[in-house]
C-alpha positions as CSV (number, residue, x, y, z in Angstrom):
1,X,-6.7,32.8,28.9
2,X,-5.2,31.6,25.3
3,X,-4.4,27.9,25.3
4,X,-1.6,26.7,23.6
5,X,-1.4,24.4,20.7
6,X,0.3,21.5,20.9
7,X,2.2,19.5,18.1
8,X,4.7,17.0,19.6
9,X,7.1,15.3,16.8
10,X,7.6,11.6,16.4
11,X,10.4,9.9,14.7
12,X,10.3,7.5,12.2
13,X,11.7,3.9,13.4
14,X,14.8,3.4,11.0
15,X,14.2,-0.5,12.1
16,X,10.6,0.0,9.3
17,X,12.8,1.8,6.9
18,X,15.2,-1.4,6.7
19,X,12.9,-3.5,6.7
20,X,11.1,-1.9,3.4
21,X,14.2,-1.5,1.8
22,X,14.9,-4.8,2.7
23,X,12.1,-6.8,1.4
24,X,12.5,-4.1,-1.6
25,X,16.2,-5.4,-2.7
26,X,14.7,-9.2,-2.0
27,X,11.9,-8.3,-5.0
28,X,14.7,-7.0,-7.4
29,X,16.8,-10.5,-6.3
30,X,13.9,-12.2,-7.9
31,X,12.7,-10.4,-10.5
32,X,16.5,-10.6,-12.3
33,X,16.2,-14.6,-12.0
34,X,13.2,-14.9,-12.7
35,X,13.7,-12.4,-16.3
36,X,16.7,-14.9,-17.1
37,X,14.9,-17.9,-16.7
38,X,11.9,-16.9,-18.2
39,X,14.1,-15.6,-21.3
40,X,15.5,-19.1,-22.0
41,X,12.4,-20.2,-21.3
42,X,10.3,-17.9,-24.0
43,X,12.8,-18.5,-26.9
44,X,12.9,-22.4,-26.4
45,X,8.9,-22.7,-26.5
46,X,7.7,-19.8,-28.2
47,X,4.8,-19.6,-25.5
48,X,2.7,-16.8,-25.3
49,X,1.6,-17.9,-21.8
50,X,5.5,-17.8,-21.2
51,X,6.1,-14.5,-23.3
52,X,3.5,-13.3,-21.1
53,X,5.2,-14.3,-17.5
54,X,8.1,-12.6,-19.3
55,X,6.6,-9.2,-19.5
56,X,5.3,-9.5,-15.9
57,X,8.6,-10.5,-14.6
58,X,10.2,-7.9,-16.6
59,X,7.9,-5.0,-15.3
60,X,8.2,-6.8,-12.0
61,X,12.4,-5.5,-12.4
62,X,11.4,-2.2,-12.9
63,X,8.4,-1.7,-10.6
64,X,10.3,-3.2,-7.8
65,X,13.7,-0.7,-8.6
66,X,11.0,2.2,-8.3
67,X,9.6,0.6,-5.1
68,X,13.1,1.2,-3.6
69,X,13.1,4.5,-4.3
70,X,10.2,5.2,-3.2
71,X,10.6,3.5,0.0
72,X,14.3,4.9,0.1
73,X,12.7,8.5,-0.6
74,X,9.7,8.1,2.4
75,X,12.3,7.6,5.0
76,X,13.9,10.7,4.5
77,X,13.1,13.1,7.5
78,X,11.2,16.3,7.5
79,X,12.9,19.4,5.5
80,X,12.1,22.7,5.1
81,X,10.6,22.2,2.2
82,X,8.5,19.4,3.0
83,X,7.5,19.8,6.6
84,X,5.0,16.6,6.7
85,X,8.1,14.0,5.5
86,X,8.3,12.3,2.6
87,X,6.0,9.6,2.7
88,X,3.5,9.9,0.0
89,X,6.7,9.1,-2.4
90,X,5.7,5.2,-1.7
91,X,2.2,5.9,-3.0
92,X,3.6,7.4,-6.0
93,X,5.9,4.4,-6.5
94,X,2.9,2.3,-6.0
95,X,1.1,4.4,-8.9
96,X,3.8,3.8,-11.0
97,X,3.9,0.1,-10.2
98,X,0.0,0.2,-11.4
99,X,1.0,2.0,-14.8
100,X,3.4,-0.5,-15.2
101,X,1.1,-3.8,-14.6
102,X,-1.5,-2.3,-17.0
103,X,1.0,-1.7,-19.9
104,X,2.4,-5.6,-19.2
105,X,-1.5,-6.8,-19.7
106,X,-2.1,-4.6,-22.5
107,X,1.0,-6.2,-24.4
108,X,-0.1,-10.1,-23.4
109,X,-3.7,-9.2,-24.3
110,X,-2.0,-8.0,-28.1
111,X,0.3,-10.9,-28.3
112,X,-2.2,-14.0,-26.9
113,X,-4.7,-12.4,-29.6
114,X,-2.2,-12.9,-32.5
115,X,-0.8,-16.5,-31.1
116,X,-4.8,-17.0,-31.2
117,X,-6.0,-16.4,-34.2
118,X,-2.6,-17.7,-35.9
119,X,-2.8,-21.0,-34.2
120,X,0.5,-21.2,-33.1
121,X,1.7,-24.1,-30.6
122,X,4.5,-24.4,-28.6
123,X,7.8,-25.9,-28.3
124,X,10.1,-27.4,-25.4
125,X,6.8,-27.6,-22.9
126,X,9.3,-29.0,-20.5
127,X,11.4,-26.6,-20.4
128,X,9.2,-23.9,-19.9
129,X,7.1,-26.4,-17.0
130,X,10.7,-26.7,-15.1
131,X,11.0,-22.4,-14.9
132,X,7.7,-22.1,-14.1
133,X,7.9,-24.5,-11.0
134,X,11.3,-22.5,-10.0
135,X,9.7,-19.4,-10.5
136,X,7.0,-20.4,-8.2
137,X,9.2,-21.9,-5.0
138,X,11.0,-18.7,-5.4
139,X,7.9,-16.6,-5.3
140,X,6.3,-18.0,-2.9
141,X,9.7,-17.3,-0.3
142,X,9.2,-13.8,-1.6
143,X,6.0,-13.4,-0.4
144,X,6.4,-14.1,3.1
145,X,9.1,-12.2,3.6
146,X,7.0,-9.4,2.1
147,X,4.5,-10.2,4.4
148,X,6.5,-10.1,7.5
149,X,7.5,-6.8,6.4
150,X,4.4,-5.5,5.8
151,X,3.0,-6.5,9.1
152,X,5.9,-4.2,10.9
153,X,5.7,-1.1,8.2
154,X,2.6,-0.7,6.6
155,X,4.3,0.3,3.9
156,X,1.9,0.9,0.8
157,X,4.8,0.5,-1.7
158,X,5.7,-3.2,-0.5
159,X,2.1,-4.1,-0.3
160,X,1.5,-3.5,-3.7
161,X,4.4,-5.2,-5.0
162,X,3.2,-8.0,-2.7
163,X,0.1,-7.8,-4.4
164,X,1.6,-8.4,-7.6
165,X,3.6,-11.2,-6.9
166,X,0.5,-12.8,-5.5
167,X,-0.8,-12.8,-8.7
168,X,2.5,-14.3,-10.2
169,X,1.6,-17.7,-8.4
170,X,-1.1,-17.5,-10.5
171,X,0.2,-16.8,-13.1
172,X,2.8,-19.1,-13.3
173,X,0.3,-21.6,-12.8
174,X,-1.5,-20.7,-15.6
175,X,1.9,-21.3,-17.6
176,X,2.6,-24.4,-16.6
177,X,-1.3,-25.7,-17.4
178,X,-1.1,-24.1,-20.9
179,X,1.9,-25.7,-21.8
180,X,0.6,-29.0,-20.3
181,X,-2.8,-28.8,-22.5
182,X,-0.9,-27.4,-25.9
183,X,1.9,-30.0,-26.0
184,X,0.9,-32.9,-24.4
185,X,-3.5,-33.2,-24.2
186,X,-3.1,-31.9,-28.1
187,X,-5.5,-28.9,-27.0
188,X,-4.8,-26.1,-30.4
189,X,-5.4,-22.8,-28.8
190,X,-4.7,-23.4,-24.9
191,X,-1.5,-21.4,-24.2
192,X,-2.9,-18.0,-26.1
193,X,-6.5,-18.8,-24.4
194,X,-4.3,-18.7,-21.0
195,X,-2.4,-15.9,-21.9
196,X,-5.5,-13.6,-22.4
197,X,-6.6,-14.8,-19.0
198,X,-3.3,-13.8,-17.6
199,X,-3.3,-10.2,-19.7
200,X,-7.4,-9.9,-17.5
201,X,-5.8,-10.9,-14.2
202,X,-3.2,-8.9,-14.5
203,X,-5.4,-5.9,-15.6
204,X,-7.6,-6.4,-12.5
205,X,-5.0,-6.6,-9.9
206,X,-3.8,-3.1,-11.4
207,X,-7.1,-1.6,-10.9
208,X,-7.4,-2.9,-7.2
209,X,-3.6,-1.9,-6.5
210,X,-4.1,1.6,-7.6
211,X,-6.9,2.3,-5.0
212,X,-5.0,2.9,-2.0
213,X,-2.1,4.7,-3.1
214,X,-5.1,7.1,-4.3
215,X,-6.2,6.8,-0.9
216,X,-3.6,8.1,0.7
217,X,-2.5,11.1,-2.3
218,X,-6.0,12.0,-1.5
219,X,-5.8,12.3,2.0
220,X,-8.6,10.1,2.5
221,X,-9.6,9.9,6.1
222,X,-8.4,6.5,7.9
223,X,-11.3,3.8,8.2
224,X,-14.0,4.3,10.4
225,X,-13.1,1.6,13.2
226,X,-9.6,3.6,13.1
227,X,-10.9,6.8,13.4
228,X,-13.7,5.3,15.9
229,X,-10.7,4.0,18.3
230,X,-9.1,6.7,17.8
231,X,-11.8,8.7,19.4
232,X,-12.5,5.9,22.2
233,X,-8.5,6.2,23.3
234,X,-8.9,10.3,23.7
235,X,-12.4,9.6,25.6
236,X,-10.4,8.3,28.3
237,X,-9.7,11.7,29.6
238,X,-12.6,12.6,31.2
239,X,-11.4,16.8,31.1
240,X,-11.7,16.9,27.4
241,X,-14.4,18.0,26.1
242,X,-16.3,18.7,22.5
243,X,-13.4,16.9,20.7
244,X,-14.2,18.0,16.7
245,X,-12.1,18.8,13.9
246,X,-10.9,15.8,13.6
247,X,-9.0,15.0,10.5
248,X,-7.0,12.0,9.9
249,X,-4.5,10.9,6.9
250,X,-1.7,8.6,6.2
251,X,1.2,8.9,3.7
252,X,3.2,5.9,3.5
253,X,3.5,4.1,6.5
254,X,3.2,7.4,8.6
255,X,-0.3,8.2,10.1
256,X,-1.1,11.6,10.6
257,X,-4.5,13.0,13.0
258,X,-5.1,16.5,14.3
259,X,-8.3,17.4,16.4
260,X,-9.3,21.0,18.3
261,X,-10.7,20.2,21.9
262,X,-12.6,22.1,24.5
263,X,-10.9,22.8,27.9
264,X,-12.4,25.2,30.6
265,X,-11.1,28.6,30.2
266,X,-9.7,29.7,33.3
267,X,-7.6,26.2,33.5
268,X,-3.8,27.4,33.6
269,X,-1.8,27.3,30.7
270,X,0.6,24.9,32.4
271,X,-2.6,22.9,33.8
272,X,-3.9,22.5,29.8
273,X,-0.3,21.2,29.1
274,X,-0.1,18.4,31.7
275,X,-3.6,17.4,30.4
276,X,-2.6,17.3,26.4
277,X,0.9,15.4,27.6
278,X,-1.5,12.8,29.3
279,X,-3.8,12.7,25.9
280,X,-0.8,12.6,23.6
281,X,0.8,9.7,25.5
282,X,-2.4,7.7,25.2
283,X,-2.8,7.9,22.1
284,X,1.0,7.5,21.1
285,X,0.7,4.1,22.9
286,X,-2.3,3.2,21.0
287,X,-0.9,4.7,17.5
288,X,2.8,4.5,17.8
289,X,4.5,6.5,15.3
290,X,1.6,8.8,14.8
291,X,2.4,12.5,14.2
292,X,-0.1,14.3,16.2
293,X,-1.3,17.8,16.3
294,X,-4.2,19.0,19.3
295,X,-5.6,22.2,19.3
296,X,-6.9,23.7,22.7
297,X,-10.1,26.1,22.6
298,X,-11.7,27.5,25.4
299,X,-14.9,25.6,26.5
300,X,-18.1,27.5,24.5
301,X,-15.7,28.7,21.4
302,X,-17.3,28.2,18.2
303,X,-14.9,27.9,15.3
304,X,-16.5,28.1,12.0
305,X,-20.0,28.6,12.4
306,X,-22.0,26.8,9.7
307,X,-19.4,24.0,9.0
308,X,-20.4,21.0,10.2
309,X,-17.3,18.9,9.9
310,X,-15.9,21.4,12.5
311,X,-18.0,21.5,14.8
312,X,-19.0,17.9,14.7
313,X,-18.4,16.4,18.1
314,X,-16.7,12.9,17.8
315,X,-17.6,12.6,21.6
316,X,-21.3,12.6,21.5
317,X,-21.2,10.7,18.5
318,X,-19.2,7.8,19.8
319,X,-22.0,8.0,22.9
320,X,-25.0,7.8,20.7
321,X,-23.2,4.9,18.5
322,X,-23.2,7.3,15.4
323,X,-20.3,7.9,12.6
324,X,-18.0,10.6,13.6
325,X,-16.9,11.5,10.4
């Protein structure tokens, strides 16, 4: 007898989607202080440390107004033209984000070099010391509230603008010790020196943000402990059998896993159902908010011959200790 597929539909918890927008409005709070201070602060030392936390504030503005849309365009629901939701949209925001931290590094990079090699010092250090400190306090509130959102969502946009303002701590910092050593320890050369380091940092923390919103575009599978307990939770039902094709993904916050498993063949149809209700709530429990899609065969069917990501079976392989994927 045919077995039926089945593909039960989760909904999104609006509670997340606050949340993310949330802690995405809180970011463009900050970054429009912290672009007015640092403003004042640029014109009445001439800094390039401080013209430097400028730009990264600046960008900060803009990357976090394209963090809310993003997050604002995940939460839509499944249409008929996009079937799987919306949420990759946070990993493009978080793309952009990247694009945006790299062309902020490139431009303190250009202007530390010519501050350098004109020997330029500063002006007002105290000034720029007093923004620096307010920038930090208000940063550092940012960040746990970012982190606290994160721990509920997931959400890949928020995490790489969290990852960002982590590196504004830093950064500010490093404003706050160039002025110090330019103005008052006499040391020619410090703030540019500082502001190169900044324009590397920066550059780094782009390069490390980018790699999971590629991740998830690419539909890379989810870790291997994931995936592993993943496996373990289905293993609990002792009536599956041969569980392979499993493929697993996430887009935004929104984890996605679909798997074909064996089941004897003269089982009922309404017999196959009870089981794959049990299987689905287990692993709902286990994943909540996972969209879920289990495909029945009967016991012996091969599906693709020759293709071994098919017909791999994550059940022996989490007996003999091996990597399912």
């Amino acid at each position: 007898m045919d077995q039926p597929d089945v593909v039960p539909v989760t909904a999104r918890a609006p509670a997340e989607t606050s949340l993310a927008k949330s802690a995405a409005a809180a970011s463009i709070t900050v970054a429009v202080v912290l672009v007015s201070l640092k403003a004042w602060a640029t014109w009445k030392t001439g800094s390039a440390a401080m013209l430097g936390s400028l730009a990264d504030s600046a960008l900060d503005l803009v990357a976090s107004l394209v963090t809310l849309f993003g997050v604002w365009y995940a939460s839509q629901p499944a249409d008929r033209e996009h079937r799987f939701g919306h949420g990759k949209a946070e990993s493009i925001a978080a793309l952009v984000q990247v694009m945006l931290i790299a062309l902020s590094a490139f431009g303190i990079l250009l202007r530390s070099t010519q501050q350098l090699l004109a020997g330029a010092r500063v002006e007002a250090p105290a000034e720029g010391i007093g923004v620096s400190v307010v920038a930090i306090v208000l940063t550092f509130a940012l960040l746990a509230w970012q982190r606290y959102v994160v721990a509920r969502t997931n959400s890949v946009a928020i995490k790489t603008d969290h990852a960002h303002y982590q590196s504004d701590l830093l950064l500010n910092l490093a404003v706050i010790a160039a002025l110090a050593l330019d103005s008052y320890a006499g040391i020619t050369g410090a703030d540019p020196v500082f502001g190169l380091a900044i324009a590397g940092w920066l550059g780094w923390n782009a390069w490390q943000a980018s790699r999971e919103a590629l991740d998830h575009l690419l539909d890379r599978e989810w870790p291997e402990a994931k995936r592993r307990r993943f496996v373990e939770v289905a293993a609990r039902h002792p009536e599956l059998a041969n569980l392979h094709d499993l493929r697993t993904r996430t887009a935004g916050h929104v984890d996605f896993a679909q798997f074909h498993v064996d089941l004897p063949e003269e089982m009922t149809v309404g017999q196959s159902h009870d089981i794959i209700e049990r299987v689905e709530e287990d692993l709902l429990r286990e994943f909540p908010g996972l969209e879920l899609f289990i495909h029945i065969d009967p016991a012996g069917h091969v599906d693709e011959p020759g293709n071994t990501l098919v017909e791999q079976d994550e059940f022996a392989a989490l007996a003999s200790g091996e990597d399912g994927a």
